[in-house]
DRENTIDREN-749860 format. One record per atom (N, C-alpha, C): residue in one letter; x, y, z. Coordinates in steps of 0.2 Angstrom, whole numbers, plus 2048, in hexadecimal, padded with zeros to 3 digits. Layout:
! DRENTIDREN-749860
aXYZ;...
! end
This chain:
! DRENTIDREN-749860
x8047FA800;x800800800;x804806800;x8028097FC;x8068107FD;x8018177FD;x80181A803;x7FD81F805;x800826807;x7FF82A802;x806831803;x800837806;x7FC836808;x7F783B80C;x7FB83E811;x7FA843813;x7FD84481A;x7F984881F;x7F6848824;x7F4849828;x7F785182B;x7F385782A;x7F585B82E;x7F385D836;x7F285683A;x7F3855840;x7F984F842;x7FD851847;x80384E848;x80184784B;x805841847;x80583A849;x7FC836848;x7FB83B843;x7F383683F;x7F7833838;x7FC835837;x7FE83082F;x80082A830;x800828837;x7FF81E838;x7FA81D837;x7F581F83B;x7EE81D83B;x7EB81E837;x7EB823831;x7EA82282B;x7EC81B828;x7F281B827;x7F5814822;x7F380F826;x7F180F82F;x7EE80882F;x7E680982D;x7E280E82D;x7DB80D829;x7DA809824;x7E180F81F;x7DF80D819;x7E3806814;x7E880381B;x7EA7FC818;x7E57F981B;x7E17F881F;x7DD7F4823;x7D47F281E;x7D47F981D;x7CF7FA814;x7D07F5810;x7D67F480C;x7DA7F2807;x7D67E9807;x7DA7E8810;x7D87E280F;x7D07DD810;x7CD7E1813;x7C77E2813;x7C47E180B;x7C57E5808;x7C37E9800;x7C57E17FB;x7CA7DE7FF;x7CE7D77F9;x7C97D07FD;x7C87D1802;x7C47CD805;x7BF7CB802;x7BB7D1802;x7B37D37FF;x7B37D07F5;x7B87D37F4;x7B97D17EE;x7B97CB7EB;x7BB7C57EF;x7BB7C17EF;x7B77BA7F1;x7B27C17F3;x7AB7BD7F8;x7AD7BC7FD;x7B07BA800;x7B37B9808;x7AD7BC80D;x7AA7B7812;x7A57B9817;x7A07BC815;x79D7BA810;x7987BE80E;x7937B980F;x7927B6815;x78C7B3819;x78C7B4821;x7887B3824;x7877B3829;x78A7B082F;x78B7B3833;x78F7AF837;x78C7AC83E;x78E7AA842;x78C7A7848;x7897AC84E;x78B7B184D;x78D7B7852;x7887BD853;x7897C3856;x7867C7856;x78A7CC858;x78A7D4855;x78F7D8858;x78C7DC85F;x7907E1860;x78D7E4866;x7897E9867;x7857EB863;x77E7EC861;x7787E885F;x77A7E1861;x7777DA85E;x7747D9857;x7787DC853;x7777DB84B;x77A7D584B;x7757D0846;x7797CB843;x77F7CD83F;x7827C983F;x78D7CB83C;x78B7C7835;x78F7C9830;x7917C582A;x7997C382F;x79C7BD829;x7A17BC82C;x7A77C282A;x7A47C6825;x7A97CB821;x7A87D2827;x7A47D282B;x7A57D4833;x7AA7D4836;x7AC7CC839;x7B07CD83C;x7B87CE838;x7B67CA832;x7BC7CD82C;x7C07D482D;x7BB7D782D;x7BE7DD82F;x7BE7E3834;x7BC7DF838;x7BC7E283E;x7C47DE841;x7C67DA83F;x7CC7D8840;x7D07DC83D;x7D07DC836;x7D67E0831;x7D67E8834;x7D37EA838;x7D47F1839;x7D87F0840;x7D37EA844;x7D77EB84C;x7E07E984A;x7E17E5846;x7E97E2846;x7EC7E5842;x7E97EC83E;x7ED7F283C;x7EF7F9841;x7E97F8842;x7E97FF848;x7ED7FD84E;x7ED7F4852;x7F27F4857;x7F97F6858;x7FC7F784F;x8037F6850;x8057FE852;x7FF805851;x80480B852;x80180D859;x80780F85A;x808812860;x804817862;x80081C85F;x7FC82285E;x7F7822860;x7F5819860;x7ED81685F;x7EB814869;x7E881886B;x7E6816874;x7E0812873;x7DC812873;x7D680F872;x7D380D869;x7D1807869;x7CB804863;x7C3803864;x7C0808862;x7BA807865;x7B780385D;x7B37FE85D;x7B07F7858;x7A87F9859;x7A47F8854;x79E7F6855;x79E7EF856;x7A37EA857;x7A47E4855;x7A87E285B;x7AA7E685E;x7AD7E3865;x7AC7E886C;x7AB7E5871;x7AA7E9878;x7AC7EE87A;x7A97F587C;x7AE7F8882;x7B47FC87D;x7B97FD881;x7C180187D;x7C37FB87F;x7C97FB878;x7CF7F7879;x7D47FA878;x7D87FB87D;x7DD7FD87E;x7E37FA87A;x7E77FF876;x7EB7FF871;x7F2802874;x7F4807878;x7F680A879;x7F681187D;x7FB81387E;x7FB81C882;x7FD81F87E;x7F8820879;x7FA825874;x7F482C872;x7F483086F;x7EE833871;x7EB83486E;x7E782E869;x7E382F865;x7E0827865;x7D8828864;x7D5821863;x7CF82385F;x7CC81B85C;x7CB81C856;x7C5818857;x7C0819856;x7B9816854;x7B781284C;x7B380D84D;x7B380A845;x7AE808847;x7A8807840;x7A680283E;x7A87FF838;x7AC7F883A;x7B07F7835;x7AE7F382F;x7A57F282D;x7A27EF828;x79B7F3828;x79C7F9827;x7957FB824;x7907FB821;x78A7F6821;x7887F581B;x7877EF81A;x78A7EA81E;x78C7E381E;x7867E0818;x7817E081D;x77A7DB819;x7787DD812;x7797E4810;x77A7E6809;x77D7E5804;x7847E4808;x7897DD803;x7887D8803;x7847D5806;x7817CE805;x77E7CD7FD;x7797D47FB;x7777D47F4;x77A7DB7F0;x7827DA7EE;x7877DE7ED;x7857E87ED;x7827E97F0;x7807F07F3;x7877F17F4;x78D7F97F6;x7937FA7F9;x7917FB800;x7967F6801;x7967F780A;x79D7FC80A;x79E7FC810;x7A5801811;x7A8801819;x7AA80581D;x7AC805824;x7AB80E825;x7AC80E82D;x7AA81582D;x7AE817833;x7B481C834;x7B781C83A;x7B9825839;x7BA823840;x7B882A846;x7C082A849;x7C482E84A;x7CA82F84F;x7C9837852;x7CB833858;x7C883885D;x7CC83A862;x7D083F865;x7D484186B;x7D0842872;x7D6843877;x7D484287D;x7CC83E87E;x7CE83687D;x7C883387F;x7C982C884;x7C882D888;x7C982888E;x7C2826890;x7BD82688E;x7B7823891;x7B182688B;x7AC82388D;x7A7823887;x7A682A885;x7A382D88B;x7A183388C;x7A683A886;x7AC837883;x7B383B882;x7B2837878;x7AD832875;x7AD833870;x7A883786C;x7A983E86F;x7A384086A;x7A5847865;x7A1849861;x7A185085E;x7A7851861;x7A7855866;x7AC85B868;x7B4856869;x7B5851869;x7BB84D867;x7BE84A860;x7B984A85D;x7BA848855;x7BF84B853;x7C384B84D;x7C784C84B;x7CA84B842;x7C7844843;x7C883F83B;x7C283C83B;x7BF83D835;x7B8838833;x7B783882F;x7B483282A;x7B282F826;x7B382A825;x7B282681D;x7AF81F81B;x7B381D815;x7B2815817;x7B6815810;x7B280F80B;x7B180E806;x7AB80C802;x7AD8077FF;x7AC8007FF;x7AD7F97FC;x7AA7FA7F6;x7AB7FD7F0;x7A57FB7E8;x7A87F77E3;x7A97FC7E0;x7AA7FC7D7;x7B27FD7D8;x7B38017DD;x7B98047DF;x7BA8047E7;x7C08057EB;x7C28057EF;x7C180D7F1;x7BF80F7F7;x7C08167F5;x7BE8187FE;x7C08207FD;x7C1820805;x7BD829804;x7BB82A809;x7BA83180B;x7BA834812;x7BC839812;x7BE83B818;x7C184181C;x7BE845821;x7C184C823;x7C784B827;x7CD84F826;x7D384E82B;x7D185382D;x7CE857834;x7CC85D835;x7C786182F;x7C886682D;x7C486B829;x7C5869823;x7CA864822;x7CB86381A;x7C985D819;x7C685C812;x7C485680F;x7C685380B;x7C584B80A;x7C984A804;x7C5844802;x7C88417FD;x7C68397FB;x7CB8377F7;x7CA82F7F7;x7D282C7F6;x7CE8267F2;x7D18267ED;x7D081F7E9;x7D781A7E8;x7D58137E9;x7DC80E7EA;x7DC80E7E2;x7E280D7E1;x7E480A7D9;x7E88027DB;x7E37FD7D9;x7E57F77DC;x7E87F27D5;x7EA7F87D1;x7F17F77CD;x7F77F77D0;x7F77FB7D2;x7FE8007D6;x8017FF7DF;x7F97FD7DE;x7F87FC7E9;x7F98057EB;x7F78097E5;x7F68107EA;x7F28137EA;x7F38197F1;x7EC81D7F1;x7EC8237EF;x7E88257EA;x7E782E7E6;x7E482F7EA;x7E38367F1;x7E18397F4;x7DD8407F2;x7D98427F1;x7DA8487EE;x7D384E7F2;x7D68547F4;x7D185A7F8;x7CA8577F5;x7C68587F8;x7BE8597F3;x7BD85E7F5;x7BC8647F2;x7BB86B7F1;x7B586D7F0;x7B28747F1;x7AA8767EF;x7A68767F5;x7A88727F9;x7A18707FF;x79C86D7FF;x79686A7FF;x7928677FE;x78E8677FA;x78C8627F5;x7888657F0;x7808657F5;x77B8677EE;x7778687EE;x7718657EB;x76C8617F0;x76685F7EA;x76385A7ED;x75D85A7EB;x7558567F1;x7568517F0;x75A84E7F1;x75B8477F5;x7598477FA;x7548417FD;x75483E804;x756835803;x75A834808;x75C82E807;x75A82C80F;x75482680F;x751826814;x74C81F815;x74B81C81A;x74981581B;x74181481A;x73D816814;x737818816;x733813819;x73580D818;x73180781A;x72F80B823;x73280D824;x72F80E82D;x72A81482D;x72B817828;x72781F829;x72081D82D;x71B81982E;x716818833;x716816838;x71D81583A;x71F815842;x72481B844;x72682083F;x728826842;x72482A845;x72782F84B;x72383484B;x720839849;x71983C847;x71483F845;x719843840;x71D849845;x720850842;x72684F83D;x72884683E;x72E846839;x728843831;x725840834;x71F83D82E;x71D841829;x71C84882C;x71984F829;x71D851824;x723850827;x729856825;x72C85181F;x72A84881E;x72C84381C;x72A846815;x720848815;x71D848811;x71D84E80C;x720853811;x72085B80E;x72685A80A;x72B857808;x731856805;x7308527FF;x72B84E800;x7288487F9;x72084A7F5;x71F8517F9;x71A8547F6;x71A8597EF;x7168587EA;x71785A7E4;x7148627E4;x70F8637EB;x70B8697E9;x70886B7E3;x7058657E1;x6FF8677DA;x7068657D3;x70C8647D4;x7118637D0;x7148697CE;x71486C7D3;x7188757D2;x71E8757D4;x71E86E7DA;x72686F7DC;x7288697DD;x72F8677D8;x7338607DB;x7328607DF;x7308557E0;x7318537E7;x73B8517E7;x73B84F7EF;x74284D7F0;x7428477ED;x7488437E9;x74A83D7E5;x74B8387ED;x7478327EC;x74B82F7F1;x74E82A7EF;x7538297F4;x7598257F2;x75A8217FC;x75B8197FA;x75D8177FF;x76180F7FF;x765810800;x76B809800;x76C805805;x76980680A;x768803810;x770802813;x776806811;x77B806813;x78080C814;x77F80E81A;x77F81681B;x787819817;x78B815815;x793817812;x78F81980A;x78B814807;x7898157FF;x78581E802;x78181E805;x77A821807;x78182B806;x78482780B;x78882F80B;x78D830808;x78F82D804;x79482C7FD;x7908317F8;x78982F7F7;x7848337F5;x78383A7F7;x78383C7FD;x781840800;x7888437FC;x78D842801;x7958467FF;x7958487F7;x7938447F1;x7958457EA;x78E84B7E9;x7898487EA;x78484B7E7;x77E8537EA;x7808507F2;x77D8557F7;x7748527F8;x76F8567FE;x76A8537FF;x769853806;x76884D809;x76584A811;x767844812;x76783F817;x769839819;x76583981E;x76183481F;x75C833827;x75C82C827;x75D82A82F;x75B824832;x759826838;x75182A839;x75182C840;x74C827844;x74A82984B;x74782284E;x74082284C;x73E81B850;x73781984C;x735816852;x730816853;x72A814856;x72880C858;x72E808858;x72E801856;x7357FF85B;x7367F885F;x7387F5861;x73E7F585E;x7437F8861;x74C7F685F;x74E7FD85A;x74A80285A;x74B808856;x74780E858;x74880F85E;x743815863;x74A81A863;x74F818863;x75481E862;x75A81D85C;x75481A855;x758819850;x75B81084F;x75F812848;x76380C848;x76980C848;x76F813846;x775813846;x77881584D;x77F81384F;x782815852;x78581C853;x786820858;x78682785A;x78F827859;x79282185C;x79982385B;x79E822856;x79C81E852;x7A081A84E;x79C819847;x79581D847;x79181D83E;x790825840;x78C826844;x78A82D843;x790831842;x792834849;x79783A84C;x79C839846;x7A1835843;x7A683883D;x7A0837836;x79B835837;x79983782E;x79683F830;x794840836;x790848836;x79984C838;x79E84B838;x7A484F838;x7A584E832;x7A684A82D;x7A884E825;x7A4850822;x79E850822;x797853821;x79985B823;x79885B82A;x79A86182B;x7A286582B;x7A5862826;x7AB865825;x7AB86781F;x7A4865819;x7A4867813;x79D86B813;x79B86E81B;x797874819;x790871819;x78F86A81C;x78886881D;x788868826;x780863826;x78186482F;x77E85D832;x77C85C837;x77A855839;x77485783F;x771855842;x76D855847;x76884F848;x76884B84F;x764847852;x75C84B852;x75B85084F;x75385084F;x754858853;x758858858;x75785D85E;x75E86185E;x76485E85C;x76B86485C;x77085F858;x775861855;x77B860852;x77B858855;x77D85384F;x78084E855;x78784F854;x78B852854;x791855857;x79285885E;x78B85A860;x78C85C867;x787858869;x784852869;x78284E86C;x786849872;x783848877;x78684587C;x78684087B;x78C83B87D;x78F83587D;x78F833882;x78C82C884;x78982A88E;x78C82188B;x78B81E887;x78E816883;x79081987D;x79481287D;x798812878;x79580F871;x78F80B873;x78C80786C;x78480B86D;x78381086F;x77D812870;x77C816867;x773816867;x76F816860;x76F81F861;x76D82185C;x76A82885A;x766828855;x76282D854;x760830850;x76283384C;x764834843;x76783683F;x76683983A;x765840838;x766843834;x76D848830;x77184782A;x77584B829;x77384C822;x776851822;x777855819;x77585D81B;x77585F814;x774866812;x77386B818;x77687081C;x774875820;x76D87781F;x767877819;x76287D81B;x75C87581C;x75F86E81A;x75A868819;x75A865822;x761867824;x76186582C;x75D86A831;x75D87082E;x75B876833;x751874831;x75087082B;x748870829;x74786B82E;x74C866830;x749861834;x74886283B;x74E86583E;x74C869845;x74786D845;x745870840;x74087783F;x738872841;x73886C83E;x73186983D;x732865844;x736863846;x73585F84D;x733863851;x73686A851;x73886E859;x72D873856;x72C872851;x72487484F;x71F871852;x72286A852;x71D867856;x71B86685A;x71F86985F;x71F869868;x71C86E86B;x71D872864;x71987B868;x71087C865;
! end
């Protein structure tokens, strides 16, 4: 692997080449069909696992153990922190996004967060973030990602074994996409249902409805969002095992709503930024809205209407 990106925060350019060798091997894996059934197990949000779960929840932990940099591994895939060293940076993953998606070749992908001063749960949130994004198993190997304020995407050339990294520039685009799980909309809440329906409404055909688009794998879902611009929702529902959503707050939400919002969009749990959302566990659920500044501030506009 050859990765010449360099990080303008000091002693992240290890923990980069361990993400992005750890990708690699995952990406050959996949490739080859490797665990693309079900496995015995369950992770620690009790999803059932493909074997390509624990595939790569391995290939990231016996990347990331070798640098010194790396203090804690937070896994949707495994318990608690794992202690890596006294170094001062740790790193959050979901290290198969998408999993069941790949089962019927939809891109799955991985999604990680590196965080400073984090020594208990409460310590990975918003205001600790620092690196976040996803990297995308398709047609292509492909990575995206904020190093602080700046963005970037990287495509592998698996002729060469190298990574083209390159700025994405301009900010967020623009345009009425909802990317969103409709099957549930008669177990959400009344004021999200409303605001579901004012956005798919034609008004007599005088105004585009929004395009909807849904991949059931949040890496495809915001690959979308980052190239094309719009909205992402997965918010709670009214039903058993989804009262406060279905993604995770540390390791799916908090770095996809940090390079979101490093390209000039926003994120919000329904009620405030989930960058400034409190952090109480490590595998706990939220409610998820990100994209476009004026599509998130319409979302908290209609919730906070329906209370008064």
């Amino acid at each position: 692997m050859t990765l010449s990106f360099k990080s303008k925060t000091a002693n992240l350019d290890g923990i980069y080449a361990a993400l992005f060798s750890a990708s690699e091997v995952i990406y050959a894996e996949l490739k080859k069909g490797a665990g693309l059934k079900f496995a015995t197990s369950s992770n620690e949000s009790g999803d059932d696992q493909i074997e390509l779960d624990v595939i790569a929840d391995e290939a990231f932990f016996h990347a990331l153990k070798k640098d010194e940099n790396v203090r804690y591994v937070v896994s949707e895939e495994r318990p608690g922190l794992n202690k890596i060293s006294d170094g001062a940076y740790s790193v959050a993953l979901d290290p198969l996004d998408g999993s069941k998606s790949a089962l019927v070749g939809i891109p799955s992908g991985a999604i990680f967060g590196i965080f400073e001063n984090a020594e208990v749960a409460k310590d990975f949130s918003g205001k600790n973030i620092i690196s976040g994004g996803f990297f995308v198993f398709g047609m292509n190997l492909e990575a995206y990602f904020a190093d602080g304020a700046d963005v970037y995407k990287g495509i592998f050339n698996q002729d060469t074994a190298e990574w083209l990294v390159m700025p994405i520039e301009g900010g967020l685009p623009s345009a009425d996409v909802l990317a969103i799980n409709g099957a549930n909309q008669t177990v959400w809440d009344s004021w999200l249902q409303a605001h579901y329906a004012s956005l798919l409404d034609t008004h007599g055909g005088t105004v585009k409805p929004h395009n909807m688009r849904w991949y059931a794998s949040m890496v495809s879902d915001i690959k979308r969002l980052v190239l094309q611009g719009g909205i992402f929702a997965y918010p709670s529902a009214n039903r058993k095992g989804y009262e406060q959503g279905h993604l995770r707050l540390v390791y799916e939400a908090i770095p996809m709503s940090f390079i979101i919002k490093a390209m000039g969009g926003a994120s919000t749990n329904g009620d405030r930024s989930i960058l400034e959302a409190t952090v109480t566990t490590l595998h706990e659920k939220t409610p998820v809205f990100i994209g476009e500044v004026d599509k998130i501030a319409a979302v908290e506009a209609a919730k906070k209407a329906s209370t008064h």
